[in-house]
Legacy VTK file of the C-alpha trace (Angstrom):
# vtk DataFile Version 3.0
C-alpha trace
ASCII
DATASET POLYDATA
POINTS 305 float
105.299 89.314 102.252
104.304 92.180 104.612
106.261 95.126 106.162
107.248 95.921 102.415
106.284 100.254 101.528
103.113 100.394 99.717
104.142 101.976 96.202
104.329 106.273 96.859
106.418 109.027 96.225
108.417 109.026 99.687
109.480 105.361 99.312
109.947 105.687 95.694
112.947 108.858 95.789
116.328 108.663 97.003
117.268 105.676 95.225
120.528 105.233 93.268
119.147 103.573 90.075
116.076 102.377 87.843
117.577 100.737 85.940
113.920 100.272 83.137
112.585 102.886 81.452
111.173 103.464 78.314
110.802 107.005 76.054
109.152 108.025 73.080
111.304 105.885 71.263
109.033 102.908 72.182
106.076 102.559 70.209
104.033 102.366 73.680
105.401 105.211 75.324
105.055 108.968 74.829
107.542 110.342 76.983
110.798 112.894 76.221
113.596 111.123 77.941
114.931 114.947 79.549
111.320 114.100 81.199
112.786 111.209 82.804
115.570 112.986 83.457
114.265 116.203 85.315
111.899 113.060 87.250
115.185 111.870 88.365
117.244 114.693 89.624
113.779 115.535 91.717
113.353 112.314 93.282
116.994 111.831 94.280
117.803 109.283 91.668
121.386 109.817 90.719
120.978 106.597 87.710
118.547 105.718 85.378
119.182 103.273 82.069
116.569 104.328 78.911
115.825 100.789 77.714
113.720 101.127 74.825
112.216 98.338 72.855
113.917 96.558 69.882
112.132 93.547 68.203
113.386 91.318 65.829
110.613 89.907 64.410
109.177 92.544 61.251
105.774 91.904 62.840
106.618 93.114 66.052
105.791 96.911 66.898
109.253 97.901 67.582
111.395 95.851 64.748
111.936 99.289 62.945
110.332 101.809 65.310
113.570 103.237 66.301
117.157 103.027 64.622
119.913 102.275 67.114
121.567 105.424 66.050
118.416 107.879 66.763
118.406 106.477 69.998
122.017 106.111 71.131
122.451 109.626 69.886
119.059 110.797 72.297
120.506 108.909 75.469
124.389 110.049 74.928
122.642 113.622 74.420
121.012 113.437 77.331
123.283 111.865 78.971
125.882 115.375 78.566
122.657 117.938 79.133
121.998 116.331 82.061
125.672 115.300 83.873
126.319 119.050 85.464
123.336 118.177 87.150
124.707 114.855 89.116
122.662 112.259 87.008
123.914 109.681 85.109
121.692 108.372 81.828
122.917 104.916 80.602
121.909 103.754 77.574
120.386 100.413 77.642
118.054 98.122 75.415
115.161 95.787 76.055
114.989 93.009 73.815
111.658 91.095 73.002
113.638 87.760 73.038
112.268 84.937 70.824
114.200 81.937 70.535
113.953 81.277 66.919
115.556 84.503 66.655
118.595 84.279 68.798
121.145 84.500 65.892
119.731 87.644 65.012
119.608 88.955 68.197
123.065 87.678 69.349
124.750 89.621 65.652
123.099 93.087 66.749
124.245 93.137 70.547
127.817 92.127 68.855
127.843 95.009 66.670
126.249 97.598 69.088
127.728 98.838 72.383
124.840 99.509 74.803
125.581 100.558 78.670
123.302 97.479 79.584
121.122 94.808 78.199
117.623 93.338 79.161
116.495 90.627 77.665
112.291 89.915 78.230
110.206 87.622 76.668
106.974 89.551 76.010
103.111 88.815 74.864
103.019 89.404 71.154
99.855 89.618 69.012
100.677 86.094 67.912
101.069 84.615 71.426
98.158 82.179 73.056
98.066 84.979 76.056
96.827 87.557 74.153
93.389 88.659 74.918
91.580 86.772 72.121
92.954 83.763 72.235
93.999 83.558 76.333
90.854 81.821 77.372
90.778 79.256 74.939
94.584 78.905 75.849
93.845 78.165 79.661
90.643 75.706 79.239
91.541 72.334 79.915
94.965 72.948 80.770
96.942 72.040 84.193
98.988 75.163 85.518
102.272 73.812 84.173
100.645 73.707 80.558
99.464 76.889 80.615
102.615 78.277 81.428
104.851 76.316 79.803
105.976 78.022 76.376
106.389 81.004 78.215
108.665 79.898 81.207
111.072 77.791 78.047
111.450 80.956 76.011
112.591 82.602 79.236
114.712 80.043 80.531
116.118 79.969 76.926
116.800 83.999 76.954
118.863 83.000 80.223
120.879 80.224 78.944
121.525 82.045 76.039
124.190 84.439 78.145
123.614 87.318 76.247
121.850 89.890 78.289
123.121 91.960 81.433
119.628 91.039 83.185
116.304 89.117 82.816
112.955 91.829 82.646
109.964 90.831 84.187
110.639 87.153 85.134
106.943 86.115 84.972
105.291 88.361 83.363
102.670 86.267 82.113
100.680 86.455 85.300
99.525 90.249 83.584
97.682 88.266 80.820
96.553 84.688 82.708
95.109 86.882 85.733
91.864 86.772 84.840
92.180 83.021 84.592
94.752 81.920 86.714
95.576 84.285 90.132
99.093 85.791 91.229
98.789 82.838 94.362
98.766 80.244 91.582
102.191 81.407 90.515
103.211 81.737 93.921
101.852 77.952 95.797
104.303 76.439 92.946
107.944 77.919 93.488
108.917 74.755 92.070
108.281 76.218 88.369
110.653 79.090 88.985
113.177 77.001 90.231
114.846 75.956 86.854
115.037 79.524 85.661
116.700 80.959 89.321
119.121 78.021 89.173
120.126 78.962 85.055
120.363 82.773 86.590
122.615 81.743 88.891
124.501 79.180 86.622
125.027 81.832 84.047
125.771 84.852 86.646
122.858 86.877 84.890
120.971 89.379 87.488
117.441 88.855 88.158
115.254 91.883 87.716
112.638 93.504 90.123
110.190 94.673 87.993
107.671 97.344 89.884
105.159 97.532 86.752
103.172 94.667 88.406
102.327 96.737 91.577
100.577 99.184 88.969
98.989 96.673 86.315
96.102 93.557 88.075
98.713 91.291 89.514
99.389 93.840 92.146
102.865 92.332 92.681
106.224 92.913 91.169
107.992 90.696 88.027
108.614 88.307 90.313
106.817 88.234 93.504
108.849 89.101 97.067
108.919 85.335 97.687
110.771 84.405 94.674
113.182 87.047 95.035
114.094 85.231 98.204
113.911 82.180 96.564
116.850 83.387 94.273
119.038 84.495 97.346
118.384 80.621 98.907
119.173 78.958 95.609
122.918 80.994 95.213
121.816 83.904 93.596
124.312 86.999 93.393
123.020 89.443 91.083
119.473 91.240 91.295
118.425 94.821 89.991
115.872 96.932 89.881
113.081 98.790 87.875
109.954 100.618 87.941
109.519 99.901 83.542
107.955 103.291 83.323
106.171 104.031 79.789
104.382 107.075 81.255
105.822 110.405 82.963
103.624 109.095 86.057
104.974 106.210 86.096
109.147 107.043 86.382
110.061 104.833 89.751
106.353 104.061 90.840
106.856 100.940 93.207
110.821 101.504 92.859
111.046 101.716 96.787
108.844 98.468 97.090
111.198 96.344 94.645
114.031 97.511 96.512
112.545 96.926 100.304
111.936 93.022 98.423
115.610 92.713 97.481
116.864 93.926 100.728
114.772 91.525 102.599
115.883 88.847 100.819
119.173 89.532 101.972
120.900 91.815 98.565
122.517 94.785 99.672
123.526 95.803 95.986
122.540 95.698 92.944
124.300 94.150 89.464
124.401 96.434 86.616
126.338 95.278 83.944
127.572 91.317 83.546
129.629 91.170 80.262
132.920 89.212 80.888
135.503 91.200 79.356
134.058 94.591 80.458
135.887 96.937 82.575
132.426 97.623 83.837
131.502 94.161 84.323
130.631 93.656 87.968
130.041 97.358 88.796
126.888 97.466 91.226
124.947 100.133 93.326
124.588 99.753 97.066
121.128 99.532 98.498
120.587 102.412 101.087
121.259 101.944 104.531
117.400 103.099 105.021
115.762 100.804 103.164
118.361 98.013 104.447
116.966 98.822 108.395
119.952 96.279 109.671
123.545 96.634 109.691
125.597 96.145 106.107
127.915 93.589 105.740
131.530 94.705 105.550
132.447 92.385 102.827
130.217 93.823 101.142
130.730 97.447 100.916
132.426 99.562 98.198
131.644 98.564 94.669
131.677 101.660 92.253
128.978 102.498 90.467
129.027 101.892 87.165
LINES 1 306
305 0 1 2 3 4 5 6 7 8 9 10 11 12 13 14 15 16 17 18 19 20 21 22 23 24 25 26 27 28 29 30 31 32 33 34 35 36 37 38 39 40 41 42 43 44 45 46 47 48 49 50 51 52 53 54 55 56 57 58 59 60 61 62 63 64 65 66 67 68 69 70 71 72 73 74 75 76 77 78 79 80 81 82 83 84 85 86 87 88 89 90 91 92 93 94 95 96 97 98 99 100 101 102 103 104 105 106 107 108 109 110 111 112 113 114 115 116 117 118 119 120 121 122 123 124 125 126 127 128 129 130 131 132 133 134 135 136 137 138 139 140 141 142 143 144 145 146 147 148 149 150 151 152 153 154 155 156 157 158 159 160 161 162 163 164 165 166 167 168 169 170 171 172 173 174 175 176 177 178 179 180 181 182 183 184 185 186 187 188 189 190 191 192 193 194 195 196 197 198 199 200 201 202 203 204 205 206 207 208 209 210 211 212 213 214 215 216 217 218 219 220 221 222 223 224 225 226 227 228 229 230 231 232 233 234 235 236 237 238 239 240 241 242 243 244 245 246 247 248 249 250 251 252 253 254 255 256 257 258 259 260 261 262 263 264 265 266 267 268 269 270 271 272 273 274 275 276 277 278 279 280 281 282 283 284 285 286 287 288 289 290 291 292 293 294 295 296 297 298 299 300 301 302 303 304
């Protein structure tokens, strides 16, 4: 898609949320969240959610890394240091979801209240992406083979209704893109189409994901063309986030994923989905700059969350 901002600190401020980021208490990150949070009050960013990693499986880097205590009690911290100063801090989680363990996943977000939810189906050191084992993976294989166990654990994190938003749709193409280029992903929309229609079916937001534009695809978590995809197949409920793990990082590309949702037609975005919630259904308006047309009048005045 062209006429999008190229990734840069004037198209990446003065945006109401980013709604991914990860601190210190990720086992790949190194940053302080008040980091994040002096980042934020600079740039013009009145909302951020700190979504650190929590993985189920005791393999997985961050199954014990962090309790949830240590890091509700850092975010809700923060969150009061940092309010006289006109920024909100939400506290969020990103899940490594893995199907055979749902159940466990499903009893923890029961027992703990988090401000939001992402669920993301990563590349663990046991998964046929992983460097070692990605080109044996590939060889011989059709495109719909090679992506196949990752596109069912994702559609099964959707159609398991138990997260706020989906990270990183497809972020397989990080490991295959050696082997298999971002244009294979995007000349067969026909592979995404099962997992926009379960978004849509289960009123779970998709998520713009900006860490592509910094990583070899050179495109967000999903491509521009997908996000419009979403918008033709019914789709309500996007949001948006640069997935920082690095001080340099905080909202790199933000302004990009955001120019992609407006021109597929969103002019807010979702940030909580929970039924039962008095949040449930808040959403943030996407500026009238980035916008560059008239806003709909239906479709003004939803509080932030």
């Amino acid at each position: 898609m062209t006429g999008l901002p190229a990734p840069g600190p004037e198209a990446d401020r003065d945006l109401p949320l980013d709604a991914h980021l990860h601190t210190n208490l990720s086992h790949d990150s190194d940053v302080p969240i008040d980091v994040y949070c002096a980042s934020a009050v600079a740039r013009g960013i009145p909302e951020i959610a700190i979504t650190d990693h929590v993985d189920f499986d005791p393999r997985a880097p961050d199954h014990s890394f962090a309790s949830f205590a240590t890091r509700e009690r850092e975010v809700r911290d923060a969150a009061a240091r940092w309010a006289d100063r006109g920024l909100r801090v939400r506290f969020g989680i990103e899940v490594t979801y893995e199907s055979h363990l749902e159940t466990d996943i499903r009893e923890h977000l029961a027992r703990h209240p988090y401000d939001y939810a992402i669920g993301s189906v990563h590349v663990m050191a046991y998964s046929p992406y992983v460097g070692g084992r990605v080109a044996g993976w590939v060889a011989g294989r059709t495109f719909d083979e090679i992506v196949a166990p990752y596109f069912a654990e994702v559609q099964a994190a959707i159609r398991s209704e138990l997260f706020d938003t989906i990270g990183h749709l497809d972020y397989v193409k990080k490991y295959l893109v050696d082997h298999v280029p971002p244009s294979a992903f995007a000349a067969r929309p026909d592979v995404y189409e099962p997992l926009l229609r379960a978004l849509v079916e289960t009123g779970t937001a998709l998520e713009v994901n900006a860490s592509g534009l910094r990583q070899p695809p050179g495109e967000t978590y999903p491509a521009p063309p997908i996000v419009e995809q979403f918008r033709a197949l019914g789709g309500l409920r996007v949001t948006a986030g640069s997935d920082a793990h690095r001080a340099g990082s905080f909202a790199f590309g933000l302004g990009h994923a955001y120019a992609a949702l407006a021109a597929a037609g969103f002019e807010s975005l979702a940030f909580r989905r929970r039924a039962g919630d008095p949040r449930a259904g808040a959403s943030v308006e996407v500026p009238d700059r980035v916008l560059g047309r008239p806003r709909e009048p239906n479709e003004r005045g939803y509080p932030s969350l």
